[in-house]
C-alpha positions in Angstrom: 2.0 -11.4 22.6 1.7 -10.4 19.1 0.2 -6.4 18.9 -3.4 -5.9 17.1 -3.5 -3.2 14.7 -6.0 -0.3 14.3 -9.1 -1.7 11.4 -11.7 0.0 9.9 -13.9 -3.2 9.8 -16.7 -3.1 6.8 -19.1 -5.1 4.7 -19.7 -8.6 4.6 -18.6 -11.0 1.5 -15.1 -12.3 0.4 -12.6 -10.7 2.8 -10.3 -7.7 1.5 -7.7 -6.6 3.8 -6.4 -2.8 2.6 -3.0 -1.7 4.0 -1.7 2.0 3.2 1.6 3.3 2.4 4.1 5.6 4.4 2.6 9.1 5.6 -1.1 7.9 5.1 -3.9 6.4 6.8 -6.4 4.3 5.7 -9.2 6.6 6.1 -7.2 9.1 3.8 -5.6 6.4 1.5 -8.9 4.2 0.5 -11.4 7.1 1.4 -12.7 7.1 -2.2 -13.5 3.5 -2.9 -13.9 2.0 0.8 -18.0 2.4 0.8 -18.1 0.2 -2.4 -15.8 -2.0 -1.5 -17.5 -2.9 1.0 -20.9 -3.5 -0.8 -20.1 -6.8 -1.3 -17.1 -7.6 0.7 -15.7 -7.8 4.3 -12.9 -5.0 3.9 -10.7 -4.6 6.8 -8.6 -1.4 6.0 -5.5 -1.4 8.6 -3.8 1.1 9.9 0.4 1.0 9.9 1.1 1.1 13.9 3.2 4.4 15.3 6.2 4.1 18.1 3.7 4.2 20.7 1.9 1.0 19.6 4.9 -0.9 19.6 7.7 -2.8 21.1 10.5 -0.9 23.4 13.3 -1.3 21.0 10.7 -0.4 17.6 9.1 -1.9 15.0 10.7 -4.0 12.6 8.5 -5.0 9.3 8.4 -8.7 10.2 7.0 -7.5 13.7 4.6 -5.8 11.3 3.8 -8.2 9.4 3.0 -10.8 12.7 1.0 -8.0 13.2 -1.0 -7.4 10.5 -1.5 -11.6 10.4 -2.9 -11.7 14.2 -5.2 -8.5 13.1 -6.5 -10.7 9.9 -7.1 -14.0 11.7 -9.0 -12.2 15.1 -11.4 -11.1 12.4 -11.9 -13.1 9.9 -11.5 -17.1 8.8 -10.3 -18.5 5.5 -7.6 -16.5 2.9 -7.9 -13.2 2.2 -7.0 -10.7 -0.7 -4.3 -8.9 0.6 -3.8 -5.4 -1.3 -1.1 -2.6 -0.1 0.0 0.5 -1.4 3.5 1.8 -1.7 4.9 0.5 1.8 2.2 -1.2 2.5 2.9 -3.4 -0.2 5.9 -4.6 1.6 3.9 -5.0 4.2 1.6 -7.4 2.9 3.9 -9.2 1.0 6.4 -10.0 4.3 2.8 -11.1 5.9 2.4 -13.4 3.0 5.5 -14.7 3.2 5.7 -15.5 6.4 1.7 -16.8 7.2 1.3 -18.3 3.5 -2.1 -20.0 4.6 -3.4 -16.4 5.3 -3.5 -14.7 1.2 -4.7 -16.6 -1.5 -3.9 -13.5 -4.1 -1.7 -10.4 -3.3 -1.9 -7.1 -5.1 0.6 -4.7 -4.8 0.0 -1.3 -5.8 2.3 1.5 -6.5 5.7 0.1 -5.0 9.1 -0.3 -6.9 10.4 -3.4 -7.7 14.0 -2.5 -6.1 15.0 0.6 -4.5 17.1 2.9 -7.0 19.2 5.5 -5.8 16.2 8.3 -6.8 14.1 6.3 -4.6 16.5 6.3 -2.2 16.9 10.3 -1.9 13.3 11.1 -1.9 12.7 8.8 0.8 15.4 10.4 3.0 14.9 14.2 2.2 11.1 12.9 3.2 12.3 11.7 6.5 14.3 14.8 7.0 11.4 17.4 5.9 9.2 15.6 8.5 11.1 16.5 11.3 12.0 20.0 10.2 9.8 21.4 8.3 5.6 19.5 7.7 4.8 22.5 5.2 8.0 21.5 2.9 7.2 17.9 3.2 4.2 18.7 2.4 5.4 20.5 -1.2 7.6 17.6 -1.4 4.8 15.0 -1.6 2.5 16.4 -3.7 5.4 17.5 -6.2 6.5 13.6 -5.8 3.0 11.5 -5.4 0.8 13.2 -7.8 0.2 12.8 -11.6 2.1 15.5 -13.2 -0.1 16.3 -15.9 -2.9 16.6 -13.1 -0.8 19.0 -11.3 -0.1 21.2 -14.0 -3.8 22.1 -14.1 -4.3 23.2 -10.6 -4.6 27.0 -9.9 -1.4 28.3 -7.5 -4.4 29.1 -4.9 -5.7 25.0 -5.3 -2.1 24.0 -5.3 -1.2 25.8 -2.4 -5.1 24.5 -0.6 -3.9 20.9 -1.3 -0.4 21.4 0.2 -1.8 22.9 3.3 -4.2 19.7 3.5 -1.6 17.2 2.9 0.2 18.8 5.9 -2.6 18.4 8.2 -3.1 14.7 7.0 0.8 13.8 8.0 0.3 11.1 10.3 2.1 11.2 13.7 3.4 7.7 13.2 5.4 8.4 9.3 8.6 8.5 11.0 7.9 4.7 12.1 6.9 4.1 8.9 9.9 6.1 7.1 12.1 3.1 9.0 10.4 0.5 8.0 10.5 1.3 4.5 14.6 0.9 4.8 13.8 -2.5 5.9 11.4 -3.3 2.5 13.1 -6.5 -0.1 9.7 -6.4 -2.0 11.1 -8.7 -4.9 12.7 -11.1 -3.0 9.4 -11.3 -0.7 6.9 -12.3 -3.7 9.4 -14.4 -5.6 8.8 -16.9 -2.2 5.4 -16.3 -2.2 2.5 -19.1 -2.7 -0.2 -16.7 -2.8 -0.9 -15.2 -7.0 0.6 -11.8 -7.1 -1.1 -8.7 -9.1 0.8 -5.3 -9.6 -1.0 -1.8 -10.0 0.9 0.9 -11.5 0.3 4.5 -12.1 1.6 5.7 -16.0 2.9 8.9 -14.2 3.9 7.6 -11.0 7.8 9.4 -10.3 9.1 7.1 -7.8 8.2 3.7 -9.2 9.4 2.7 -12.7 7.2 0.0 -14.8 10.0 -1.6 -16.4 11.2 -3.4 -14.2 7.6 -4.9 -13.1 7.2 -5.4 -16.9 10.0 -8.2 -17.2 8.7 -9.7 -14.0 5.0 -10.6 -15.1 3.7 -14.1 -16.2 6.8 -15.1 -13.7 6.7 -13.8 -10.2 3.6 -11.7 -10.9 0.9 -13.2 -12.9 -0.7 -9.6 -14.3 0.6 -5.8 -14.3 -2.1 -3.3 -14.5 -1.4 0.2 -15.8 -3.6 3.0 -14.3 -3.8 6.8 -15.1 -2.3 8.8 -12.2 0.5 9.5 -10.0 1.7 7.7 -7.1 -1.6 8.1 -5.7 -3.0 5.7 -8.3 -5.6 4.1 -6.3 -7.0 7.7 -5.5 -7.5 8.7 -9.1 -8.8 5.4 -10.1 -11.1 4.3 -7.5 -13.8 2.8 -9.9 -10.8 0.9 -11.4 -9.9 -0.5 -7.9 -13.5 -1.5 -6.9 -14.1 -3.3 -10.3 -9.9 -5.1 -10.0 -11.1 -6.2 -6.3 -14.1 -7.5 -7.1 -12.3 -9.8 -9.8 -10.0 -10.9 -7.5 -11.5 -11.4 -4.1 -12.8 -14.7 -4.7 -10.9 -17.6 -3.8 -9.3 -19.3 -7.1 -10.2 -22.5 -7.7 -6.7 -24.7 -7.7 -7.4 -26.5 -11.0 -7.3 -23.2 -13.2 -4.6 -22.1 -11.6 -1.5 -22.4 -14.2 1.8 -24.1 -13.7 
């Protein structure tokens, strides 16, 4: 039997299913824009599962993805908008892929096209950090998931408040979702996908590159959007969010779609 997955369940309307990234929530990821989402839509903001939630031998992300699909349709009829951030854009691609009656648009935000070999080493010192040490991976994700230029502004006394908050917020279940993210083919997932794909970018983010999203779109992905911020677009841009989903919720209508 396929698992169900913890939802905060909101709203009524068009149905948005939220999906965060590794070492969040969705309470912490979409705390900014969830109420007005969900003045106006059914928002179902899911929660990555940890090892206790899961099978014996572990989660893989096509067990996630079954997942996140049995969580959807026990809810909810008809396509959805499915929208993910950092891993859980891989997430919700793979669950588009393989239930392609379940999304009728997809909006990835914040997740790199391929994994380069920066990537690569962030993720793994972040997977070491989080067994050793939750106050250096702490200074390692706000150094890496923030804007920059936002950064820079902060008082050593606020920098040092946010790092001792993003240490508390560290989910018990990263670790499962540090493995998964080894398991992520994000471009060759959309390029089989039926569902119209959207990409949100932050113009600061330091682990995702917008070239290579930039020679992609009209193709596999029908629009990039550019964002101020960091990593953590979707939390310096909630207005921006509520205003994309409320574009995109809506079912398309099959005869405007383009060839």
């Amino acid at each position: 039997m396929t698992a169900s997955l913890e939802v905060i369940d909101r709203g009524e309307g068009p149905a948005v299913v939220l999906v965060h990234g590794a070492g969040a929530t969705a309470a912490t990821t979409f705390a900014a824009s969830l109420p007005a989402l969900a003045r106006g839509h059914r928002v179902l903001a899911v929660d990555l599962p940890g090892e206790e939630d899961g099978p014996a031998d572990g989660w893989t992300l096509d067990a996630v993805a079954d997942a996140l699909a049995a969580t959807v349709v026990s809810r909810v009829d008809g396509p959805v908008l499915l929208l993910g951030h950092s891993l859980g854009a891989s997430v919700i691609a793979r669950t588009a892929l393989r239930h392609p009656q379940l999304a009728h648009r997809v909006v990835v935000v914040a997740a790199p096209w391929s994994t380069d070999s920066r990537l690569w080493l962030t993720t793994r010192l972040w997977r070491r950090l989080y067994t050793i040490d939750r106050t250096a991976l702490a200074e390692h994700l706000v150094l890496s998931t923030t804007s920059p230029s936002w950064l820079a502004t902060l008082h050593r006394d606020d920098a040092a408040d946010l790092v001792r908050l993003a240490a508390e917020l560290v989910p018990g279940s990263t670790g499962v979702h540090l493995q998964l993210a080894e398991q992520t083919d994000l471009a060759g997932d959309l390029a089989g996908l039926e569902a119209e794909v959207h990409v949100v970018l932050g113009e600061e983010d330091q682990l995702v590159p917008t070239a290579p999203w930039a020679a992609v779109e009209g193709s596999t992905v029908r629009q990039v959007h550019i964002w101020p911020g960091g990593h953590d677009v979707l939390a310096q841009n909630p207005h921006e969010l509520v205003a994309l989903v409320a574009r995109l919720a809506t079912i398309p209508d099959p005869s405007r779609r383009s060839a």
